[in-house]
BALOBA-1460 file (C-alpha; in Angstrom, 3 decimals):
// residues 224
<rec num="1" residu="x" x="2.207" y="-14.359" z="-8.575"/>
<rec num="2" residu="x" x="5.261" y="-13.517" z="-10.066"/>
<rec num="3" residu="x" x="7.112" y="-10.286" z="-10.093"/>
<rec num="4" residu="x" x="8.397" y="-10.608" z="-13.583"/>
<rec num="5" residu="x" x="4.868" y="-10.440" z="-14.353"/>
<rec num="6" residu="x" x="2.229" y="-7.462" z="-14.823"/>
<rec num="7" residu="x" x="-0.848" y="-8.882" z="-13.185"/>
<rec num="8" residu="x" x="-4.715" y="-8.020" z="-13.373"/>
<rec num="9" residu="x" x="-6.058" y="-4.932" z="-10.865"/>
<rec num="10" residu="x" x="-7.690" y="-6.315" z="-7.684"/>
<rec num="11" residu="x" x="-9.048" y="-2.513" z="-6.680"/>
<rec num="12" residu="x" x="-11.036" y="-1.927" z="-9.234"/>
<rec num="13" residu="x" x="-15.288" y="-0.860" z="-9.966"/>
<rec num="14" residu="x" x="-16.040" y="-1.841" z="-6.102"/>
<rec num="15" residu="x" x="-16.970" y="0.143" z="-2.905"/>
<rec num="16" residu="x" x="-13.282" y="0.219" z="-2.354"/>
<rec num="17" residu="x" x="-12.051" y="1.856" z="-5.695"/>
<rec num="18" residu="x" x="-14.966" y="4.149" z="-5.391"/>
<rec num="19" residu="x" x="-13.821" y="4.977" z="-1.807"/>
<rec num="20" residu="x" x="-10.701" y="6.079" z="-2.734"/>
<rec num="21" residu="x" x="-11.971" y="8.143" z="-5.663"/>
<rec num="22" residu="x" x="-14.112" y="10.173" z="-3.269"/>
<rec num="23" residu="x" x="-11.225" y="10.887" z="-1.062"/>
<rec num="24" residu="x" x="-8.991" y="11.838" z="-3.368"/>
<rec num="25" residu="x" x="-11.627" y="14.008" z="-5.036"/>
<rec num="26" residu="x" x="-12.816" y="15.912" z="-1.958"/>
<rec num="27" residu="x" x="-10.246" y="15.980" z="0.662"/>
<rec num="28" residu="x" x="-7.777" y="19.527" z="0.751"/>
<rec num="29" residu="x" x="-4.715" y="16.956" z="0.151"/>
<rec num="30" residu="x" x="-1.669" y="17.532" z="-1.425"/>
<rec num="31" residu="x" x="0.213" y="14.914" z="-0.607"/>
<rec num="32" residu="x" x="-0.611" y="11.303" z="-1.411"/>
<rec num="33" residu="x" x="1.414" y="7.833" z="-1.268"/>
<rec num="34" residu="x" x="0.044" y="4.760" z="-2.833"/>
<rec num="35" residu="x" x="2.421" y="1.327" z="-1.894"/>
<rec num="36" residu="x" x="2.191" y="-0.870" z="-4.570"/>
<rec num="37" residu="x" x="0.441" y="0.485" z="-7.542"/>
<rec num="38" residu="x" x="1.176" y="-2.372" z="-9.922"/>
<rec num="39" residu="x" x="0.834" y="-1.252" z="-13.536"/>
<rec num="40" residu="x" x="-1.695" y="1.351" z="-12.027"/>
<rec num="41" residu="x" x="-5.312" y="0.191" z="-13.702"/>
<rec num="42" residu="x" x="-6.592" y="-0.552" z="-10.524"/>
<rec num="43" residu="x" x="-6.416" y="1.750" z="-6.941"/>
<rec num="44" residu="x" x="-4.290" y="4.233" z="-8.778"/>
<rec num="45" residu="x" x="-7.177" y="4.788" z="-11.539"/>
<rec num="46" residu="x" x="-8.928" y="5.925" z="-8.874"/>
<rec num="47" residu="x" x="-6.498" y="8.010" z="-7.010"/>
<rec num="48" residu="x" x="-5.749" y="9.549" z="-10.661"/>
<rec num="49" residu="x" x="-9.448" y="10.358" z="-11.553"/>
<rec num="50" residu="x" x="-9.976" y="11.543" z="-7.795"/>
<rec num="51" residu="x" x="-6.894" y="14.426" z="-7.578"/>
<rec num="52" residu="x" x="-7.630" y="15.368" z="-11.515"/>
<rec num="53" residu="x" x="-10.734" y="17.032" z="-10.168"/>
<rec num="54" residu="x" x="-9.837" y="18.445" z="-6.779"/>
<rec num="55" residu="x" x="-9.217" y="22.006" z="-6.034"/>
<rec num="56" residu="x" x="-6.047" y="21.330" z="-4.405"/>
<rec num="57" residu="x" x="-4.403" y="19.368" z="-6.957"/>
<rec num="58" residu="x" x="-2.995" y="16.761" z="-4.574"/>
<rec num="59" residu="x" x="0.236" y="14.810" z="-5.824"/>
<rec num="60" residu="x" x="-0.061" y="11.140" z="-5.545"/>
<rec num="61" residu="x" x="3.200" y="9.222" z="-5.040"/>
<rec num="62" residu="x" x="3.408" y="5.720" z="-6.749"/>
<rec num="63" residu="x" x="5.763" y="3.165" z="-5.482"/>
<rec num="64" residu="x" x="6.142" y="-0.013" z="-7.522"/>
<rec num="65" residu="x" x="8.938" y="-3.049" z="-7.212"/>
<rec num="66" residu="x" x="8.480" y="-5.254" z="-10.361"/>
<rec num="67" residu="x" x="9.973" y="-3.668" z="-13.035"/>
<rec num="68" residu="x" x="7.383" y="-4.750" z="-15.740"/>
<rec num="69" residu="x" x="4.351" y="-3.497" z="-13.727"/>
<rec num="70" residu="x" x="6.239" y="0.033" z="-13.198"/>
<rec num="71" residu="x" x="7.106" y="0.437" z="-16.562"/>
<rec num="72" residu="x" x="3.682" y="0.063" z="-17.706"/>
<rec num="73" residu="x" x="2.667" y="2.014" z="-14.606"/>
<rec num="74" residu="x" x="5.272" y="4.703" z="-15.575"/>
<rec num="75" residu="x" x="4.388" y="5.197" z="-18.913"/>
<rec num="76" residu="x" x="0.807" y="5.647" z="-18.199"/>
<rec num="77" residu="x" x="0.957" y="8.428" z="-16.194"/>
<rec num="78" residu="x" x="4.712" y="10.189" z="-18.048"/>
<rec num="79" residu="x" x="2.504" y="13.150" z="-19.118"/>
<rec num="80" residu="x" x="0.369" y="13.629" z="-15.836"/>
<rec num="81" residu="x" x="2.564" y="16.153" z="-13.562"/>
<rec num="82" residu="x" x="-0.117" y="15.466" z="-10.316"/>
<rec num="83" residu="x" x="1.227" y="11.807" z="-10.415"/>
<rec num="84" residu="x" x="5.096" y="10.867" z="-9.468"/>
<rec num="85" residu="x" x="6.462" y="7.185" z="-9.491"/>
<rec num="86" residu="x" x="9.125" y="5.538" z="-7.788"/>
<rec num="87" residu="x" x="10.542" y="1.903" z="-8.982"/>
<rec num="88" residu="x" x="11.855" y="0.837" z="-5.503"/>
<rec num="89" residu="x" x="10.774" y="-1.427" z="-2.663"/>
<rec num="90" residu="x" x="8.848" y="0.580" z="-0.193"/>
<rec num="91" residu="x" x="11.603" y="-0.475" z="2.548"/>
<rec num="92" residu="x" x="14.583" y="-2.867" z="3.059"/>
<rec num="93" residu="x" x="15.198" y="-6.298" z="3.253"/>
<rec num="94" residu="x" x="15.831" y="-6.227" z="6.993"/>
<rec num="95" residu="x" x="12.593" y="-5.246" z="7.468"/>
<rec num="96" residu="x" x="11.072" y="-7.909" z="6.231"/>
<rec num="97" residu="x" x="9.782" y="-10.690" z="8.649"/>
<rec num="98" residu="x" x="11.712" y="-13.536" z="9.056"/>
<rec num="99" residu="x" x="10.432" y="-17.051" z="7.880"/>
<rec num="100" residu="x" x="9.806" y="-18.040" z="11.745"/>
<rec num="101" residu="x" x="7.560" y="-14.786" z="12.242"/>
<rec num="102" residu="x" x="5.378" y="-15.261" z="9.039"/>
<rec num="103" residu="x" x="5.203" y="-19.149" z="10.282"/>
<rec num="104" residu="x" x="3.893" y="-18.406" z="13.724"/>
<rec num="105" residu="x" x="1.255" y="-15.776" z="12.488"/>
<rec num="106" residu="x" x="0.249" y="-18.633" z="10.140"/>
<rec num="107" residu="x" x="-0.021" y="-21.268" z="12.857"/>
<rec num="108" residu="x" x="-1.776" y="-18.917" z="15.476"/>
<rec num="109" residu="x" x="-4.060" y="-16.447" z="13.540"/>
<rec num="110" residu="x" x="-6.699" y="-17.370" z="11.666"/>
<rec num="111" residu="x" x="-6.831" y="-15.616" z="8.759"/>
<rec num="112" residu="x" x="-7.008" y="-15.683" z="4.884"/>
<rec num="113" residu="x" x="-3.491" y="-17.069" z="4.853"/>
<rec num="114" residu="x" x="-4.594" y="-20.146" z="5.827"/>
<rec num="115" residu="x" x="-6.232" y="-20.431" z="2.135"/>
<rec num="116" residu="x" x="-2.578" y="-21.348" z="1.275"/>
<rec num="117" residu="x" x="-0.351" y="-23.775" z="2.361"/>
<rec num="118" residu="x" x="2.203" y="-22.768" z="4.967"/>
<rec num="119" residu="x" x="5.263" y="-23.699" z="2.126"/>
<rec num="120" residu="x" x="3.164" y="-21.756" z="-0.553"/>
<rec num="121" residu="x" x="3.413" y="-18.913" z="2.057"/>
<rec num="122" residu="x" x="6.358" y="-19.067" z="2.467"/>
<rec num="123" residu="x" x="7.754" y="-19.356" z="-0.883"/>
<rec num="124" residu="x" x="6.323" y="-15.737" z="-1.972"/>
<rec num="125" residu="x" x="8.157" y="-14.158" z="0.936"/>
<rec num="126" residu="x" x="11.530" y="-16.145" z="-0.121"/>
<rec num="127" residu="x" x="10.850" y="-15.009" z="-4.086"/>
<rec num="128" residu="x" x="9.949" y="-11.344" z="-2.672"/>
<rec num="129" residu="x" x="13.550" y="-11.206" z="-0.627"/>
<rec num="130" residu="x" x="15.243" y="-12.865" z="-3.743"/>
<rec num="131" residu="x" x="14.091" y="-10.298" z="-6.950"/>
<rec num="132" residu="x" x="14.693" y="-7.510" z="-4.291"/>
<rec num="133" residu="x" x="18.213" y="-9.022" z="-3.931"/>
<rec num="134" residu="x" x="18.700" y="-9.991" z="-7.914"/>
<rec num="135" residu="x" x="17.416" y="-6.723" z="-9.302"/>
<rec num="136" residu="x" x="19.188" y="-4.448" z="-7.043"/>
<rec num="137" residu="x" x="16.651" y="-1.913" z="-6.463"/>
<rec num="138" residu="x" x="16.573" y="1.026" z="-3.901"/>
<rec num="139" residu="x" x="14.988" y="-0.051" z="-0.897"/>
<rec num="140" residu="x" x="14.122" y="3.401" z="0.649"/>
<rec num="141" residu="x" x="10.832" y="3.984" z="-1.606"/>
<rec num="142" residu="x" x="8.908" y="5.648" z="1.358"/>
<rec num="143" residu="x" x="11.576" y="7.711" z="2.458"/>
<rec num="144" residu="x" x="12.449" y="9.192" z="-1.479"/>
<rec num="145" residu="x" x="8.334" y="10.135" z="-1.559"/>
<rec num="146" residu="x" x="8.460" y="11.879" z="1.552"/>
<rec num="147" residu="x" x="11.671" y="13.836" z="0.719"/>
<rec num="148" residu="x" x="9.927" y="14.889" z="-2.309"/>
<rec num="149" residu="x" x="7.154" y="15.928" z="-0.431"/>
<rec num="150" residu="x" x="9.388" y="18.573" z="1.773"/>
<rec num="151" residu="x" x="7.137" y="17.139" z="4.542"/>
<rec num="152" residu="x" x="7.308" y="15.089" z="7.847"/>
<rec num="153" residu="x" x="4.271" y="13.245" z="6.785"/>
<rec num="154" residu="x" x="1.632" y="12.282" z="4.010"/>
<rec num="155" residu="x" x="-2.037" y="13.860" z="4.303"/>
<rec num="156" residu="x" x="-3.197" y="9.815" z="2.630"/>
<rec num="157" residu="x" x="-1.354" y="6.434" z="2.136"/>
<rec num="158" residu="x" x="-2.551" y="3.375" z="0.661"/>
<rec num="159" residu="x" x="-1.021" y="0.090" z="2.428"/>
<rec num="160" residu="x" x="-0.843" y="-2.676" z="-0.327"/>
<rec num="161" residu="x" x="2.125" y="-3.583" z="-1.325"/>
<rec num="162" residu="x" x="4.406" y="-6.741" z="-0.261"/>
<rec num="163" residu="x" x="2.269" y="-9.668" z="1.684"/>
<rec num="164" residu="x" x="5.023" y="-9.016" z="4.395"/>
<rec num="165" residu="x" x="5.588" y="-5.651" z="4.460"/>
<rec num="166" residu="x" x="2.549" y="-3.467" z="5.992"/>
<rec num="167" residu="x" x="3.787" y="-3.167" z="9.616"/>
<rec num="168" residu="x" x="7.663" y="-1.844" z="8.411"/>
<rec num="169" residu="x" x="5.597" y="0.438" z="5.975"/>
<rec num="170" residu="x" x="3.220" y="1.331" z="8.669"/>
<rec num="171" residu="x" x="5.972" y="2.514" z="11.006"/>
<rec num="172" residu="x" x="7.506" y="4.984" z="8.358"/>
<rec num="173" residu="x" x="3.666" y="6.335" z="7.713"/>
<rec num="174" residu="x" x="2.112" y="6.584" z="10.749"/>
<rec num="175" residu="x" x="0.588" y="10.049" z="11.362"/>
<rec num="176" residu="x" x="-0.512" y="10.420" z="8.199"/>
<rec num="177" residu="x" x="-3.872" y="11.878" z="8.351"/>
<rec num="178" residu="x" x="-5.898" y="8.815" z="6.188"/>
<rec num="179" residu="x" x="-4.604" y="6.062" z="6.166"/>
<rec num="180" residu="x" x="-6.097" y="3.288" z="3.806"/>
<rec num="181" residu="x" x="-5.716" y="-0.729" z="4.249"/>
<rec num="182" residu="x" x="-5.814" y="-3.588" z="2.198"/>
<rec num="183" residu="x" x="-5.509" y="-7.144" z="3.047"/>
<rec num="184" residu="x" x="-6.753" y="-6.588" z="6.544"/>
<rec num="185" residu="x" x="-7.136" y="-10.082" z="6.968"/>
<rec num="186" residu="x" x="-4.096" y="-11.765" z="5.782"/>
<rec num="187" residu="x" x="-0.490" y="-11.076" z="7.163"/>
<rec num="188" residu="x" x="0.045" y="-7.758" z="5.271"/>
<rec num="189" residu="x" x="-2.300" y="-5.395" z="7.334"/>
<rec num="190" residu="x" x="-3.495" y="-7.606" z="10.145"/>
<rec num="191" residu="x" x="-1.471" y="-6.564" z="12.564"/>
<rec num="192" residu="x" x="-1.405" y="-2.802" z="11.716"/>
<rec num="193" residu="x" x="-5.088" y="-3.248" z="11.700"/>
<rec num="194" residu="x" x="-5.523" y="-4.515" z="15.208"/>
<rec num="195" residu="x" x="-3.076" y="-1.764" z="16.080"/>
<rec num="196" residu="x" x="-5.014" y="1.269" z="14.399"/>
<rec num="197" residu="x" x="-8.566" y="0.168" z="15.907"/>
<rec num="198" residu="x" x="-7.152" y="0.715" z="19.467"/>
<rec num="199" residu="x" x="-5.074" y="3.457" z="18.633"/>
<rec num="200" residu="x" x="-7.197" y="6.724" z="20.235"/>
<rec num="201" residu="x" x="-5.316" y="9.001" z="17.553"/>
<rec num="202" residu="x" x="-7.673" y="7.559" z="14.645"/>
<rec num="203" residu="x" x="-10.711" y="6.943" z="14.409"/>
<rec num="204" residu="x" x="-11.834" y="4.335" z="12.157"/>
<rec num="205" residu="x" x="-14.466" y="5.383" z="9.055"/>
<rec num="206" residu="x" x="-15.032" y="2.382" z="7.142"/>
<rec num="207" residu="x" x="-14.231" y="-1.117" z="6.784"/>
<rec num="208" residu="x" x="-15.527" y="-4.682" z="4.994"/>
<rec num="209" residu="x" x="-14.314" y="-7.723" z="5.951"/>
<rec num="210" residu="x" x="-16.194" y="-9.735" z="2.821"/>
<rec num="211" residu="x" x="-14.714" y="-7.732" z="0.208"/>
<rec num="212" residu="x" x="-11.782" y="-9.602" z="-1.083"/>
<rec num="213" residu="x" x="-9.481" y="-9.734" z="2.128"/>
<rec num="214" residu="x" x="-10.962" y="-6.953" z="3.597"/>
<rec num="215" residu="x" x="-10.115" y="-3.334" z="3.516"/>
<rec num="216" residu="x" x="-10.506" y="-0.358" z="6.385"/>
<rec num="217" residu="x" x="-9.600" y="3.085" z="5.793"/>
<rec num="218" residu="x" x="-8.590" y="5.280" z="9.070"/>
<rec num="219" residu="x" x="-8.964" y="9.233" z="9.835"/>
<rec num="220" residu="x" x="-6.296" y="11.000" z="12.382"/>
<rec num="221" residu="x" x="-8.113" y="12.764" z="15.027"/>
<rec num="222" residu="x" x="-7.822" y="16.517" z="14.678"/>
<rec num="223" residu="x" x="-6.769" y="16.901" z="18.478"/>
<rec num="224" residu="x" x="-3.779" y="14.207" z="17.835"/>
């Protein structure tokens, strides 16, 4: 889909939405980063509703590439202070894989990629490059959020933005004390995924592999 469009939610009145109401609701957050809100009518809805009612009036941190989807996104949530949004990708352009990377994952995992054909595949990570490129945008979006924060790291962050960016946006993230997945089954979170389940600093608390393309949310060990 286009990024000169504003799309329908896909996060929206399932187990996952509701998930990340009741985290944002209960946990003694203050700091939260959502990558990729879109227009914000679907995950951020729920991270919205969840830190409107929680004692520690946790900030959530929105960060949004296409410029229609963050206007709309923008101007939905202008008058809430809890709720700050960035228009920028969430890192650079070098940190994007390159064509021969997303090809081999393609031609050796067997995931929900496969749906599409390889060229299809391709094609969205050559248009993602390209209106990063054409619209000049800042390409630090992580690193603005946690300046803002005044902290080394986020207490939550949502991974579910670019098809090809999750493991560069995992690296800047990591130790964050939730972490949240989407797409575990395609390119975007597969690997980070793989990575978190064997990583003995989190513990993972719930995941679906049927729901859409799966989703898995992570806690940080208190000891780590």
């Amino acid at each position: 889909m286009s990024l000169d469009t504003v799309i329908a939610p896909e996060i929206l009145n399932d187990e996952f939405h509701q998930l990340i109401f009741q985290i944002a609701a209960t946990q003694p957050f203050s700091n939260i980063l959502e990558i990729g809100s879109s227009s914000g009518e679907g995950s951020t809805d729920a991270w919205v509703r969840g830190i409107s009612c929680n004692p520690a009036k946790p900030t959530l941190h929105c960060i949004e590439l296409s410029k229609p989807r963050f206007e709309v996104l923008s101007g939905h949530y202008a008058n809430n202070p809890q709720v700050k949004c960035y228009w920028a990708s969430s890192v650079g352009i070098n940190r994007f894989p390159s064509e021969e990377q997303v090809a081999s994952f393609y031609r050796s995992v067997p995931s929900k990629l496969n749906t599409w054909p390889l060229e299809t595949v391709l094609g969205w990570l050559r248009a993602d490059i390209q209106y990063l490129r054409q619209h000049n945008a800042p390409d630090d979006g992580i690193k603005r959020a946690l300046k803002a924060c005044g902290k080394n790291h986020f207490d939550a962050v949502l991974i579910d933005g670019s098809e090809f960016t999750g493991v560069a946006e995992f690296a800047l993230i990591y130790g964050a004390t939730c972490i949240l997945l989407d797409d575990i089954l395609t390119y975007k979170n597969w690997e980070v995924f793989h990575y978190l389940a064997q990583d003995s600093s989190y513990k993972l608390i719930t995941m679906r592999a049927d729901l859409r393309n799966g989703f898995a949310v992570f806690v940080r060990n208190q000891t780590s």
